[in-house]
N, C-alpha and C positions, 0 to 999 in steps of 0.2 A: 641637385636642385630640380624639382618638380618642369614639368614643361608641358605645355598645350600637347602636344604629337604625344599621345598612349605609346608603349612598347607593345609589341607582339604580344599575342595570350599566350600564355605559358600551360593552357591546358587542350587537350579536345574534346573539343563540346560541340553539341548540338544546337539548337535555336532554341530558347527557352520559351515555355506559351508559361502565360497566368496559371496558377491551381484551378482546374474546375471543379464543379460537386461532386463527380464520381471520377476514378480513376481505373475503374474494370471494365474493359468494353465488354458487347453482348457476346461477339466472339469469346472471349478469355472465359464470360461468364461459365457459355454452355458446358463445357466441360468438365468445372468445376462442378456445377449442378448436377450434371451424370454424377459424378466422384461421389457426390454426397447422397443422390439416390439409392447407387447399388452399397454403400455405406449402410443405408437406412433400412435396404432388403436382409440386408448382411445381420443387425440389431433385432431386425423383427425377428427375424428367424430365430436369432440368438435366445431373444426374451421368451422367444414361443416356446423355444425349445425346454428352457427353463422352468416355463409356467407348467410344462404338461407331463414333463419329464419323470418317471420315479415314485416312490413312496410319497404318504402324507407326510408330512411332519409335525411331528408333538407339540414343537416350541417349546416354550421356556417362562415360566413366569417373573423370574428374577431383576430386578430392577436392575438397566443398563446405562450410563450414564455418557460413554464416547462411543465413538467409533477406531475398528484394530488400525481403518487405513483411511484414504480421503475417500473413500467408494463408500453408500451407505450398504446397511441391508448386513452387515457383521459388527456387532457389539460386542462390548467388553467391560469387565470390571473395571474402570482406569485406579483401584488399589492392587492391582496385582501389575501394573507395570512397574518398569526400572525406570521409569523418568518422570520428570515433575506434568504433571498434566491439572489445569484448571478446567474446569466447565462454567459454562452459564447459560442457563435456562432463561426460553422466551419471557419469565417472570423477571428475568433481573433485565432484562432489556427494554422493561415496561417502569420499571422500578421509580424513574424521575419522570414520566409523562410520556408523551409518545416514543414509540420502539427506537431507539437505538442502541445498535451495536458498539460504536466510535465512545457513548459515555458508560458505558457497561464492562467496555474493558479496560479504560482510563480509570474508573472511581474503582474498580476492584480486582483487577489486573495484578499480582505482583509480577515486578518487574517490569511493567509495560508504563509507558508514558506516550505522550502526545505529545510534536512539535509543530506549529502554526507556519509554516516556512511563507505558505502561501496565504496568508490572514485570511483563510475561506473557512466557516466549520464543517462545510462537506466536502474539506480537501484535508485533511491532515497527512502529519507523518506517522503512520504507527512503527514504537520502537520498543522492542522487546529483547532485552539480554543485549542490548548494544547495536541490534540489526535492524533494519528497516524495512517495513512494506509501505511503500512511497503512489500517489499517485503523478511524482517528477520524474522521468524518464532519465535525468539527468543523476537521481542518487544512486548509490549503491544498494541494491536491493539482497535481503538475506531472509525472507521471510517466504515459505510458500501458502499461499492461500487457495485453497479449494470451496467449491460449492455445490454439493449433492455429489462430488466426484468430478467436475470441471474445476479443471486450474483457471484460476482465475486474472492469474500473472501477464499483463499484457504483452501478443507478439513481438512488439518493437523493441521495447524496453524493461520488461518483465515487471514496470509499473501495477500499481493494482489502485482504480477507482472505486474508492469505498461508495460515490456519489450514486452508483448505479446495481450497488449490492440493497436489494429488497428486507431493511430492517424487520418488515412488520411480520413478512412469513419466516425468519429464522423461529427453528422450533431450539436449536441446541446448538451451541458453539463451545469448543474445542480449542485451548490453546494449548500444547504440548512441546515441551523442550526436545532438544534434538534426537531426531527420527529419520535416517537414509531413506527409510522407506517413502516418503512424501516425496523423493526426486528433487531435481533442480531447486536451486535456491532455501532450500531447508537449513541452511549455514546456521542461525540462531533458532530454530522451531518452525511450527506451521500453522497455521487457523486454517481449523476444517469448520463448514456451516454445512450446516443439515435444519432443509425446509418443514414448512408444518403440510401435514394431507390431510384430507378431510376424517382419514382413522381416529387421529388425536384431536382433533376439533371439532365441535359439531356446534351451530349454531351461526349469531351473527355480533359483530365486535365493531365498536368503532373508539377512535378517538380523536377528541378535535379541540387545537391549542390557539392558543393567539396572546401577543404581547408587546414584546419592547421589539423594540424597531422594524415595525412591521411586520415581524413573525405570524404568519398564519398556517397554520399544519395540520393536514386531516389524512389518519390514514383509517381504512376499513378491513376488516375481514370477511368471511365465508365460508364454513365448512360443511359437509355432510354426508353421509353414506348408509349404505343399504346391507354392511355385514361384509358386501362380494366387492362394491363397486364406491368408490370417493369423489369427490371432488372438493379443491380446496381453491378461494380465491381471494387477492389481496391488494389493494388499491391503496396509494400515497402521493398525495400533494403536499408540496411545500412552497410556500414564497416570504420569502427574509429580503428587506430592505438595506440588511446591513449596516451593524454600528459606527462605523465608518465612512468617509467622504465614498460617492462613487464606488460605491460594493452592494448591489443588488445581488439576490441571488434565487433560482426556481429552480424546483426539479420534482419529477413527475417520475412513478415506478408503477409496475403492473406484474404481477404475476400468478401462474393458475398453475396447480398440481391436480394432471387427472392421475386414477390411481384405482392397479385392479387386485385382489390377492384374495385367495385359496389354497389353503391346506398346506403350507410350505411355500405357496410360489406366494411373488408379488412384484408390479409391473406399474412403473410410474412414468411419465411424461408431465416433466418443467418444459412452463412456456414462461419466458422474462422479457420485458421492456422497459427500459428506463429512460429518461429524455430528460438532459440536463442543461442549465446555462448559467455557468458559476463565474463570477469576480472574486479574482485573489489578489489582494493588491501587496499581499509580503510588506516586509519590513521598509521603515521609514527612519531617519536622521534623528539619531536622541535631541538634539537640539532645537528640531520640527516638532516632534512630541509632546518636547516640554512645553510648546503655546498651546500646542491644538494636540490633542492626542489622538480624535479622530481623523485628523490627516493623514494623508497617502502624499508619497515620494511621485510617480510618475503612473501615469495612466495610458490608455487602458492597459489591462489583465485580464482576458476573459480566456473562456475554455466550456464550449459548448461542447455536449457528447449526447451519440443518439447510440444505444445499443439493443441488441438482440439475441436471443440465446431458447434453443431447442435443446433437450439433453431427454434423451431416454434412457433409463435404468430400469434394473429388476435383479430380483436373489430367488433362488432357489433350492431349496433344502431337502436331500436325497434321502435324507434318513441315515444311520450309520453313522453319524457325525462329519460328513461329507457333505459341503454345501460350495455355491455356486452365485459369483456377482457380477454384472456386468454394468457396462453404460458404454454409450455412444450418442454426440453431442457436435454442433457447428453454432457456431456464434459469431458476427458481429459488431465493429466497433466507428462509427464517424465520429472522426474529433476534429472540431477547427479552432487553434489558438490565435489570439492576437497578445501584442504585448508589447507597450509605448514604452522606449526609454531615452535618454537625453543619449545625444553621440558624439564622436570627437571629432567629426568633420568642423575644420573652421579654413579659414582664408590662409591659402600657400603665401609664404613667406616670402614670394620672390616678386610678389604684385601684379600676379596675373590674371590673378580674380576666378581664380581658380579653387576649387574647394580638394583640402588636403587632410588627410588623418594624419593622428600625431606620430605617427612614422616617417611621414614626410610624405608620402604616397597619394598620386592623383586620383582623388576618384571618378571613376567612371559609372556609364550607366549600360542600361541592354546593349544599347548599340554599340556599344567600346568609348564611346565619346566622353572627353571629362565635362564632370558637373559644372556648373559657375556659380560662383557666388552669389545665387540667387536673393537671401536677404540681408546683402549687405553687412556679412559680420557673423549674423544670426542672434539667437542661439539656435543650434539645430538639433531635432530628434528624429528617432528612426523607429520605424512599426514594423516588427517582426510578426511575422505569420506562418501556420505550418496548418498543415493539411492533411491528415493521416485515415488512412482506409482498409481497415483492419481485419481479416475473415480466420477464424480460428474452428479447427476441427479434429475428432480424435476420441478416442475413448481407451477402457481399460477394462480384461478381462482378469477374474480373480478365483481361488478357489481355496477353501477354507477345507481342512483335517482337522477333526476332534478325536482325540482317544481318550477311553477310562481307564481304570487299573489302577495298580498300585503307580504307578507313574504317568500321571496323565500327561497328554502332550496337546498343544496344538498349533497345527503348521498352516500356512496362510504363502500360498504365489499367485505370483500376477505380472503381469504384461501391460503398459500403457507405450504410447504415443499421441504426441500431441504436435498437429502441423499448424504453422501460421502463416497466412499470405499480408503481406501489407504493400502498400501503396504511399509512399510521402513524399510531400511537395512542401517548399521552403521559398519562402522571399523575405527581402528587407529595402523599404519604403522607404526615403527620406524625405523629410519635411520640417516643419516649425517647432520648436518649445515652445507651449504656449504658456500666459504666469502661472497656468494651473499646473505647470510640466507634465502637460498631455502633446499629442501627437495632431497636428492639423500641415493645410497646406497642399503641396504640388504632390507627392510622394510619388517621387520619381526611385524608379526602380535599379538598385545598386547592384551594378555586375563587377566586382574587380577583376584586373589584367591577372593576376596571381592567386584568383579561385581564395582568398581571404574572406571576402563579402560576396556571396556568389549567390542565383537562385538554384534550387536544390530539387531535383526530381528523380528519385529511384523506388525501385520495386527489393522487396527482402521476402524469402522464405525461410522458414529454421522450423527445421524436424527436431522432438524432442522424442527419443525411445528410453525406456527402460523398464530392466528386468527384475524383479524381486521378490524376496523371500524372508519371511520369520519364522523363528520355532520357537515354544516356550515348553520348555521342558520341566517336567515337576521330581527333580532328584529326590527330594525329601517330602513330607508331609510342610515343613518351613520352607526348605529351600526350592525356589527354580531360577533356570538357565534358559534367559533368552539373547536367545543369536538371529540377525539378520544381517541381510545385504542387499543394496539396489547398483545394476550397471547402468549408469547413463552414458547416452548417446545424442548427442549433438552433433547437428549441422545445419550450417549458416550459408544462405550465400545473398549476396547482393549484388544488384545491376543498375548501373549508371544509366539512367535515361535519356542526360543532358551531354554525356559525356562517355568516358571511362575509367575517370577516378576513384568511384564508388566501387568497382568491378572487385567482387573476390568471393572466393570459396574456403570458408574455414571447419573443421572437422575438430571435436572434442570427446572423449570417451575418458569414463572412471569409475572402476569398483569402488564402494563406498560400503566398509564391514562397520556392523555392530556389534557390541556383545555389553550384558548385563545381568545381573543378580539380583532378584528381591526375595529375602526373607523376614517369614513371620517370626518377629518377638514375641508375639501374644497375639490373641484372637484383636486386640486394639489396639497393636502396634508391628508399623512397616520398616525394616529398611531397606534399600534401595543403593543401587551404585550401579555407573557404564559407562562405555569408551563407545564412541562414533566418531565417522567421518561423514562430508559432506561436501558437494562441491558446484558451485554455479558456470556455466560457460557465458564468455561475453557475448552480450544481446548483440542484434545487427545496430541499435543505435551507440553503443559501443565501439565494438568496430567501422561503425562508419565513421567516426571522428577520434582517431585517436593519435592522431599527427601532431604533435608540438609546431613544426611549421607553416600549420595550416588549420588553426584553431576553428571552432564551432562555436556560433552561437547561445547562450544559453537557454536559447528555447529549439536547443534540438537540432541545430542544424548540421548538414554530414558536408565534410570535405575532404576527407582520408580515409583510409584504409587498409595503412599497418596491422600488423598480426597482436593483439593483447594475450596473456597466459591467463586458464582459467582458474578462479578462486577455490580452495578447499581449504576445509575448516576441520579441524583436530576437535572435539569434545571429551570432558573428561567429565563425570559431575557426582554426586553420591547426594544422600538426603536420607529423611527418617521424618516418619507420619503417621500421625495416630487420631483415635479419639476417645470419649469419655462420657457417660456419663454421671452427674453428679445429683442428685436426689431424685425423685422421682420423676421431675419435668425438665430439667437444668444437661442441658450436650453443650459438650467442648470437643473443640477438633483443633488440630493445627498440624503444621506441616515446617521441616527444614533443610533448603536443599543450600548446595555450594557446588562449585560448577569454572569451569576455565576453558574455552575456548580460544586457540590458536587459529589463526588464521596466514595461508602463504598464497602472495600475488593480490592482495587485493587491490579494487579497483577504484578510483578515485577522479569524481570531475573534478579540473586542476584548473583553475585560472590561469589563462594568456594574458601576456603583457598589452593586449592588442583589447582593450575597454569593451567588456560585454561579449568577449568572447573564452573561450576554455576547451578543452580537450581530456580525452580520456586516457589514462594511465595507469599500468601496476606501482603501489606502491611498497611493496615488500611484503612484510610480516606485521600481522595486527593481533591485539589480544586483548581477549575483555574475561575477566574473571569478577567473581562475587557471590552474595551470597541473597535467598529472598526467603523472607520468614513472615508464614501468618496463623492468624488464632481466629477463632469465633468462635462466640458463646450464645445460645439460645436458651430462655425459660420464657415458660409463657407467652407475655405481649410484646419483652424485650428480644431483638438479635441485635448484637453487634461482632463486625470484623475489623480484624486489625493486620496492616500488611505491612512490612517494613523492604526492602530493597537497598542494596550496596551493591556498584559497580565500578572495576577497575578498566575502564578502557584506552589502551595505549599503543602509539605505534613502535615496534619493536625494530625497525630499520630504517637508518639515516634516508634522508632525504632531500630534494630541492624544490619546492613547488611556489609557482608565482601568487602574489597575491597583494597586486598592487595598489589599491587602496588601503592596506594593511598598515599603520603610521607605525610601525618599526618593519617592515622590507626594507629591502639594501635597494641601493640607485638602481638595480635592474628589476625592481618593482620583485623580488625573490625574497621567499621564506627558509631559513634551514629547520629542516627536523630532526631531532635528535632523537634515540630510543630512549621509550620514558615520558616522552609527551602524549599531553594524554589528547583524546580524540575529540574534536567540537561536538556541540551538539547531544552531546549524553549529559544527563545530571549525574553524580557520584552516589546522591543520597535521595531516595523518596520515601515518605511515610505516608500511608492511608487509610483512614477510617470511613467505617461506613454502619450507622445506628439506623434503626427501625422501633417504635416503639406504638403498640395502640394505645390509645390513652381513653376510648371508650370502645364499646365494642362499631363504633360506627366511625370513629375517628380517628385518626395514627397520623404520624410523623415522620418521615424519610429523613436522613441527614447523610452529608458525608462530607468528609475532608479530607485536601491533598495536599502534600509536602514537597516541595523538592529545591535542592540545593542549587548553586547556582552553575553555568554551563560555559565551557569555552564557545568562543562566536566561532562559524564557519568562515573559513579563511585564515583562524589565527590556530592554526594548527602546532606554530611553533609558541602557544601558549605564554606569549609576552604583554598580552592586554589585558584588561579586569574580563572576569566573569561576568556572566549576568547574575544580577539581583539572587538569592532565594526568598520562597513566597512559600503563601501559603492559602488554599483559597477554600470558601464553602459553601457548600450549594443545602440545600433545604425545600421540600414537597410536605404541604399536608394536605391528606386525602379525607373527602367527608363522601360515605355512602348511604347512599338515602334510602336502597334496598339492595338485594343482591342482584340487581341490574344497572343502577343507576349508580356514580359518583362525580365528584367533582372535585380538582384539586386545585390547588396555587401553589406556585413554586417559583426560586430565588435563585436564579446561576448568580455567585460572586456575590454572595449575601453581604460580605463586610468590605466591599467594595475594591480591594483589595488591585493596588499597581503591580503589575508584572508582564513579563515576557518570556513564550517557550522558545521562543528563534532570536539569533542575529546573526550577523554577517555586516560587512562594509561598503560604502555607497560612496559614491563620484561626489558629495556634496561641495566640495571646492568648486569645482565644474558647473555646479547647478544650479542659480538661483535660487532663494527661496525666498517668497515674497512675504510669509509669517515670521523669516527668521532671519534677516539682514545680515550678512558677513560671518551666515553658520561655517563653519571648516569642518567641524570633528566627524570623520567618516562613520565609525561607529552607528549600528541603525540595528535597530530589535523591531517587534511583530509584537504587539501589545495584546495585551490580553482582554478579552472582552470586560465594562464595566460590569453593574450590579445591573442586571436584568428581569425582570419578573413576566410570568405565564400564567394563563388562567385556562382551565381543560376541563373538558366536560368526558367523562368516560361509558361506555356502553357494553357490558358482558352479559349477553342474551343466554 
């Protein structure tokens, strides 16, 4: 029985203060500042050294289409790798109206899809081969992303914010099936992005959109240079009102590429800003939907980010076939989340007007003292908040070998580290449900006796090293042998603020071999085959919460600090690619790979029994195999691609994980998994088209269409509830140019208006009112897909 008089705290802690705006004092600053100075002397040198060093260089005229590593400044055929590699050029990133990247590689991506978790569309999930690059800190993350050579993977959580990646300056994106060489988190591939300099662009670009629900989006360019000297500059505004109740959304990017090169050398400096403030309000109660489909579940949802990012690079080329890359970079991150949701505090059953979670448990506040039953009953919600302060810095030294002869070679090592400093702070509010089930009221600040609901303030740093090397050797005039390997090195440690629960020091290390064969069939036809490894270590948000008895948050919050095993991933894949052409204007190309990836220890946010909270866990053995098949055909005014996608993803070792709004869990709110269930969240099936056609020489038509079957929900992992829906949805641009400077276009997200959902998962709705839906129960809750939307844009290529 619950009772007035708290028990003793079961932890040691310190006095908790509020989150303030910064969390580095000046002290802490200075230091770091040195570090990053004599860093920067370090860089200059490096680049100087590069620039002046040595022989001209010839160059090369040959058209290059990737990059060998995430460093720019070494290119490559990407037909003479062993693995499936896609490109997209700034053109297909322009292709449906202003630059994005997020719709460039959802409409023609194979194997990559978009999940809505956070109904934001400059929050998605990008999922590629079953793995995720998440801007939730809370998923499993298997994607590495890089930008001119900075990982992009954020400190805490190796999260990546697409909202503050500069769509308008990508010159060329890279998405590549598994590569050790890209380090951490390359479990399923990697997106490397490489910016535009004023070399490749000269002139001035604008474009500027406006439409359904509020949509207003203007982004610009700038390029120009003198032969020796560049500069490149690019400016993005956006503000969306959001098709939904209460989902505003703005964000603001900035970036300049200066840029100096002669004779072999060349010597760049990115400056980045982005400034964000995004509403995700995620999925909502199918039986909410069905009144109001622009409703939201509980409010707010925000996630404001202000970031920053210096990165200097430069390559240098000896002559000899001896060449030289480098970068050195520090970056940046403020992020402040809130996030309303209803709570299970209600009135102690013994009449003491005391307020109890459904464990029976008194709640308390800062001072230890229990809450009371402030509104009489309630209903009550809690506003979770986090505070994160992010400083990342590191570079990578590389050097490249070319030989001729009857067996050409070429070898490529390098060396990165990449350190993160972060700073995060955690509370949870309690206060009112309001009918709208937002968050109002006293919000009094919830400290549990048993560190269950606790405020949260620790400091993490994690060093990321590693060592690598490829070779691609040319045995035959058909055949070559390429072999790599990257040693990662991880460590972690975290320190409790408030306390010393957080306290710990984790260390990770692993060789990660490649090996693969591509041989020529014919001057227009590849095949291809390889075996990789790869492996992620658990982030500090990871480890900070991986206690079962002492659950986190789902916005993040750390109360443990057990030891988790890091993830590696077995790759297996082979493929064959070619092209053709067919009269005298008519190319066909296509490509077919198949592919199996294992996975041992993966890691998994797991629902706690304890409402709106979870924890981190291995959950054994995972494995996603399949196969992704595409074709495109060009003549004349017509292109069209066609991309088809199958994917097996399964967990391959039993399991128990809670998931207690799940309507078939067992009374302890538990899921069983068995091997063979397949994984939420992935579709099995996608198909993709995408048509181009000019219908006068001033006139053309963009189309494209996507498929996909339908998906288990998060949390029914033991795969006992319906799927969601398959859909099918189509978007359409026509562009009219009125010279070769001016155009204008209109364009249709959801042309055929088309119901659907990329997310679900299960929602408290017993527990929560809902004033549209009277006596809803069925927990079930998807993330609805935007309706039929239209844009009108005016474009400018000077």
């Amino acid at each position: 029985m619950p009772s007035a008089a708290p028990p003793a705290r079961q932890r040691n802690r310190r006095p908790w203060h509020p989150p303030r705006a910064r969390f580095i004092s000046f002290r802490a600053i200075v230091p770091r500042v040195r570090a990053i100075a004599k860093a920067g002397r370090i860089a200059l040198a490096l680049c100087g050294a590069i620039a002046f060093a040595g022989p001209a260089w010839s160059g090369s005229t040959e058209e290059v289409l990737v990059t060998a590593t995430a460093l720019p400044g070494r290119d490559i055929d990407p037909s003479a790798l062993d693995t499936q590699v896609q490109s997209f050029s700034a053109a297909a990133l322009n292709a449906g109206g202003t630059p994005s990247l997020l719709r460039a590689l959802s409409d023609g991506g194979a194997g990559v899809s978009l999940d809505e978790a956070q109904g934001n569309p400059f929050q998605p999930n990008l999922i590629y081969r079953g793995f995720e690059a998440s801007p939730l800190s809370g998923d499993a993350q298997g994607i590495a992303v890089y930008f001119d050579g900075v990982r992009l993977n954020e400190p805490l959580g190796d999260s990546v914010n697409f909202d503050l990646i500069p769509d308008t300056a990508i010159a060329r994106a890279t998405l590549e099936a598994e590569n050790p060489v890209y380090g951490l988190n390359a479990l399923g591939g990697s997106l490397t992005l490489q910016s535009k300099t004023g070399f490749d662009v000269g002139g001035f670009s604008a474009d500027v959109e406006g439409g359904s629900a509020g949509r207003a989006d203007a982004s610009f360019e700038y390029g120009t240079n003198d032969g020796t000297r560049a500069i490149y500059a690019a400016l993005r505004g956006v503000r969306d009102d959001g098709w939904r109740d209460h989902s505003p959304s703005r964000l603001g990017q900035a970036f300049t590429d200066l840029a100096w090169k002669s004779e072999g050398n060349e010597i760049h400096l990115d400056l980045a800003v982005a400034d964000s403030n995004l509403t995700g309000n995620g999925p909502a109660p199918v039986e909410l939907l069905a009144v109001d489909r622009h409703a939201v579940f509980t409010v707010p949802d925000n996630t404001k980010n202000l970031s920053a990012l210096a990165n200097l690079y430069g390559a240098r080329d000896f002559g000899g076939g001896f060449s030289l890359q480098a970068n050195i970079y520090v970056s940046h991150l403020r992020q402040r989340t809130e996030n309303g949701d209803a709570s299970d505090a209600a009135p102690c059953n013994d009449g003491s007007g005391l307020l109890c979670l459904d464990d029976g448990e008194v709640l308390t506040d800062a001072d230890g003292m229990a809450i009371a039953d402030f509104l009489d009953g309630g209903p009550y919600a809690q506003l979770n908040t986090t505070a994160t302060d992010s400083t990342g810095f590191g570079g990578t030294l590389q050097t490249a070998w070319e030989t001729g002869g009857e067996h050409p070679n070429t070898l490529l090592a390098g060396a990165a580290v990449d350190i993160g400093d972060t700073a995060f702070a955690a509370a949870t509010q309690l206060g009112a449900l309001t009918t709208q089930r937002g968050f109002a009221g006293a919000g009094i600040l919830i400290d549990q006796l048993d560190g269950s609901i606790a405020p949260v303030s620790a400091k993490m740093r994690n060093v990321y090293t590693g060592f690598y090397a490829s070779d691609g050797l040319a045995l035959t005039h058909a055949l070559t042998l390429d072999l790599a390997a990257r040693y990662n090195i991880a460590d972690v440690r975290l320190r409790d603020r408030l306390g010393t629960a957080l306290d710990g020091s984790h260390d990770y290390a692993r060789l990660n071999p490649d090996i693969g064969i591509a041989y020529v069939l014919s001057p227009r036809m590849r095949l291809f085959a390889s075996y990789g490894e790869a492996n992620r270590a658990p982030t500090p948000a990871e480890l900070a919460c991986a206690d079962a008895s002492a659950p986190c948050s789902l916005t993040n919050f750390f109360v443990a600090d057990p030891p988790l095993k890091q993830v590696v991933a077995r790759s297996a894949q082979a493929g064959i690619k070619g092209h053709a052409d067919i009269g005298q204007d008519a190319h066909l190309s296509w490509s077919l790979s198949a592919y199996r990836i294992r996975t041992a220890q993966d890691i998994f946010f797991v629902a706690s029994a304890l409402q709106g909270r979870a924890f981190f866990r291995n959950v054994g053995a995972t494995r996603r195999q399949g196969v992704d098949a595409t074709i495109s055909y060009e003549s004349g005014p017509l292109a069209i691609g066609l991309a088809y996608s199958h994917i097996d993803a399964t967990f391959q070792s039993a399991a128990t994980l809670e998931s207690e709004d799940n309507p078939f869990a067992d009374a302890n709110g538990e899921i069983q998994i068995v091997p063979g269930d397949r994984m939420p969240g992935i579709p099995a099936d996608q198909v993709k088209l995408t048509a181009t056609y000019d219908l006068t020489p001033a006139l053309s038509l963009a189309a494209d269409a996507r498929a996909a079957s339908g998906q288990y929900l998060r949390g029914d992992e033991s795969n006992l509830n319906p799927k969601t829906a398959t859909y099918a949805v189509v978007d359409a641009t026509l562009f009219y140019r009125f010279s070769g400077v001016w155009s204008v276009y209109l364009s249709a997200d959801n042309l055929l208006g088309a119901r659907y959902a990329t997310f679900g998962t299960f929602s408290p709705t017993a527990d929560v009112p809902l004033a549209q839906a009277p006596g809803a129960s069925n927990p079930r809750s998807l993330t609805p897909g935007a309706p039929l939307q239209m844009f009108a844009g005016l474009r400018l290529r000077s």
